[in-house]
N, C-alpha and C positions, 0 to 999 in steps of 0.2 A: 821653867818647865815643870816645877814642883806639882805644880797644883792639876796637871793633867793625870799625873798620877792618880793623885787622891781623888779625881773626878772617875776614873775606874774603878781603885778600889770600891766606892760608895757605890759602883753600879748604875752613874748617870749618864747615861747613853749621849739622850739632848744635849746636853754641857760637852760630850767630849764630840758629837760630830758638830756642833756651833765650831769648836775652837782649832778644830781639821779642815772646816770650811774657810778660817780665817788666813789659816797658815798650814798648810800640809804637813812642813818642817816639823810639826812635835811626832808627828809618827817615828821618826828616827831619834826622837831625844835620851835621852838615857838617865836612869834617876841616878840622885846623890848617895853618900856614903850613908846618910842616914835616912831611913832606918835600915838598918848594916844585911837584913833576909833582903832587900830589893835592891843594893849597892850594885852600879853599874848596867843593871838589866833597861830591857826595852819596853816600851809600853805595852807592845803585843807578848812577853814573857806576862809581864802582872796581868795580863786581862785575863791568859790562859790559869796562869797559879789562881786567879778567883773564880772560875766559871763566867767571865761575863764575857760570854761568846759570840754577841750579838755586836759588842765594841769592839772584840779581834776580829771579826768577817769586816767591820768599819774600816780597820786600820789595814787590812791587806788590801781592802779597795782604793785603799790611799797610797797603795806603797809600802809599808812594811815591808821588812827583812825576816822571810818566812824559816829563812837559817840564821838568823841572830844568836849569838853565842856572848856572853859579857867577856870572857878571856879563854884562852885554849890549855893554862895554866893548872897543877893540879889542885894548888891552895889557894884562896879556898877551892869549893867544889860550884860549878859553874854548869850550866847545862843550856843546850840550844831550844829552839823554839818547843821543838819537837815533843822534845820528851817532856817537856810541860803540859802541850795537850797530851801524850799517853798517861799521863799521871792523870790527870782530870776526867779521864775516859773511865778506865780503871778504877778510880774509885768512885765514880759517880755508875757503875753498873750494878746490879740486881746482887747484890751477896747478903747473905743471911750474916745477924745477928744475934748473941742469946737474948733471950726477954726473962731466962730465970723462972718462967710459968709451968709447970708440969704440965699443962692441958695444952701450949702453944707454945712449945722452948726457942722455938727458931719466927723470926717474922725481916722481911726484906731490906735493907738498910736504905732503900732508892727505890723509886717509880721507872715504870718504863719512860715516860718521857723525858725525864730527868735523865736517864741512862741513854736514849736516842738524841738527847739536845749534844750534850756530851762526845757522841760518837761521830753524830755530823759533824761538829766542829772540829775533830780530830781530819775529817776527810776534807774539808776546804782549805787547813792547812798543807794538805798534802798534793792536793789539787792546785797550791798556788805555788809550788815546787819547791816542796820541802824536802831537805835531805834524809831518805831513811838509813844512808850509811855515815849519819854525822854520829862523834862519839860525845858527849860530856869528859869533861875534864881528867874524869879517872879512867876515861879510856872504856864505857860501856856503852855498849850499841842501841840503836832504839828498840832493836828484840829483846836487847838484856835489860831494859828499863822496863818494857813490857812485862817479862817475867818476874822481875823484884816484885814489880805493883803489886799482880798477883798473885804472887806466893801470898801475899798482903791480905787476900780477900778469900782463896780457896783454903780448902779443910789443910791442915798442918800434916807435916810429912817426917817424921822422927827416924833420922838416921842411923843411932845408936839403939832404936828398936825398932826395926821394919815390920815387926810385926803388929806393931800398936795402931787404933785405927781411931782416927779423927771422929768424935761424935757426931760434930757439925759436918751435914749431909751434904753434898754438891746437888745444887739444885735447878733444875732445866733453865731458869732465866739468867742465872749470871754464865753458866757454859756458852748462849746463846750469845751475849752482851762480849764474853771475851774473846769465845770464836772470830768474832767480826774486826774485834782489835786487830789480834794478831795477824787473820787474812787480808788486810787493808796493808802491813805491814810486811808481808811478805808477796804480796801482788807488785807491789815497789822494788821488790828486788833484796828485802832483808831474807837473811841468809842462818837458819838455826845450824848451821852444820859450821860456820864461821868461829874460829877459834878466838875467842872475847881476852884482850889482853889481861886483867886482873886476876880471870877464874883460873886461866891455863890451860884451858878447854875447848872446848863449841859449847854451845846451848846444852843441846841435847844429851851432850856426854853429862855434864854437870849437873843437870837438874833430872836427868833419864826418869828415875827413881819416882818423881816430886806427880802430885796432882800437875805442874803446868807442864810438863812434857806432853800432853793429849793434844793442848794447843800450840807447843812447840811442830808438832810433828803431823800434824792433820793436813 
């Protein structure tokens, strides 16, 4: 079942629906120990960790396990379908970059449709009944995955000086891009007021402060 993997990664669509036409079974397969980042995951986890989104809408019309999770375990750190596509959403949305140019400091890190391929594919996993209330292994919610991501991509929020302010400006297209994450995610029933096991909090209480409480809380 090695080699269906490596036919995702590469991004070979043809190869991987030939070989789901032959045999369905590889949609459920699960890779080997090696290489130790894809140990035990599914083939619909590595298509979302690469962006080939056109192979995971493949494999969910095959069957896929749209809540696949490699173990429930805290070590290592494991994560179910889900928060694979909100990882991919997330970063593949509109955030500024420095460029270091005084006349242009900021330029887009993603295209809008780069950023819309991404967001669909987040919604067909959801649509093929994925759990928004599944946790990853350390016990964080697909709100609180959402949130990591983008602390990840929005201007920085300095605790030990609230007063300091992030030079990199928030800018209409990733508000726009992450908006839609988090409303997809909470239309499902996630819950920002839900006290997340590790923080000792809810969302909102923890991150109140942060740029993403706007879309915590919208």
């Amino acid at each position: 079942m090695k080699v269906v993997f490596e036919e995702i990664i590469a991004g070979d669509v043809d190869a991987v629906r030939e070989r789901v036409a032959k045999d369905a079974r590889v949609v459920g397969a699960v890779a080997g120990a090696a290489p130790k980042k894809y140990a035990a995951q599914s083939p619909l986890q590595v298509a979302y960790r690469h962006g080939e989104f056109e192979i995971a809408a493949l494999l969910l019309t095959h069957g896929a396990d749209p809540n696949y999770i490699e173990h429930p375990d805290r070590e290592p750190w494991a994560m179910p379908v889900l928060h694979h596509a909100i990882k991919a959403a997330v970063s593949r949305s509109r955030w500024l970059r420095p460029t270091w140019r005084e006349e242009e400091p900021w330029q887009l890190r993603n295209t809008a449709d780069r950023a819309d391929a991404a967001h669909a594919a987040l919604l067909v996993l959801l649509e093929a009944g994925a759990d928004v209330h599944a946790l990853d292994s350390y016990g964080n919610s697909s709100l609180g995955r959402a949130a990591l991501d983008a602390r990840d991509v929005l201007p920085r929020y300095r605790h030990n000086d609230p007063d300091w302010v992030d030079p990199k400006p928030l800018n209409p297209e990733l508000v726009e891009d992450l908006t839609r994450v988090f409303r997809a995610l909470k239309a499902r029933g996630a819950d920002p007021h839900r006290s997340e096991r590790d923080l000792g909090a809810s969302l909102l209480e923890f991150y109140g402060a942060e740029p993403v409480a706007r879309f915590l809380d919208a």
